[in-house]
C-alpha positions, 0 to 999 in steps of 0.5 A, a space after each residue: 278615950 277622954 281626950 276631945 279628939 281632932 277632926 280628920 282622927 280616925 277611931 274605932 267605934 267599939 259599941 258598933 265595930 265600925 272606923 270612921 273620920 271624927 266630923 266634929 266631937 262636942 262633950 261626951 259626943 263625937 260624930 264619926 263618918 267613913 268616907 262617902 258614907 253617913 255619918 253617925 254620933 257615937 259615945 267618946 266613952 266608947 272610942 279609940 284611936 284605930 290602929 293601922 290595920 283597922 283603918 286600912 281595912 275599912 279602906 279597903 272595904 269601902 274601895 271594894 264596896 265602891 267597885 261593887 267586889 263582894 266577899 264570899 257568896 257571887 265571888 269569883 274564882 281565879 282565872 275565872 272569866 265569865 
């Protein structure tokens, strides 16, 4: 990505695979955040916009995270209610 992207753009860090919010982008740097998370700089060189579904999956995973909904391991089955 050569373009200085707006605050509030959503990207995909491809070095650490993770979407976040642009907080501020100066130079060759743009910091990155998820929402109620840290935030963390990342190289422009390395970003893309994220595509609908990369976005809605990082939502997804910090309303679970928020909830305490955990995947895999401690998951409950259907219908299960103890």
């Amino acid at each position: 990505m050569q373009e200085i992207p707006e605050p509030g753009a959503v990207l995909l860090d491809g070095a650490s695979k993770r979407v976040g919010e642009v907080v501020s982008a100066e130079g060759p740097v743009v910091r990155l955040r998820r929402p109620g998370g840290l935030p963390w700089m990342a190289r422009l060189a390395d970003c893309e916009p994220a595509s609908a579904s990369e976005e809605l999956s990082s939502k997804v995973a910090q309303a679970n995270a928020g909830w305490g909904v955990t995947s895999g391991a401690g998951r409950r089955e259907a219908g299960s209610c103890r």
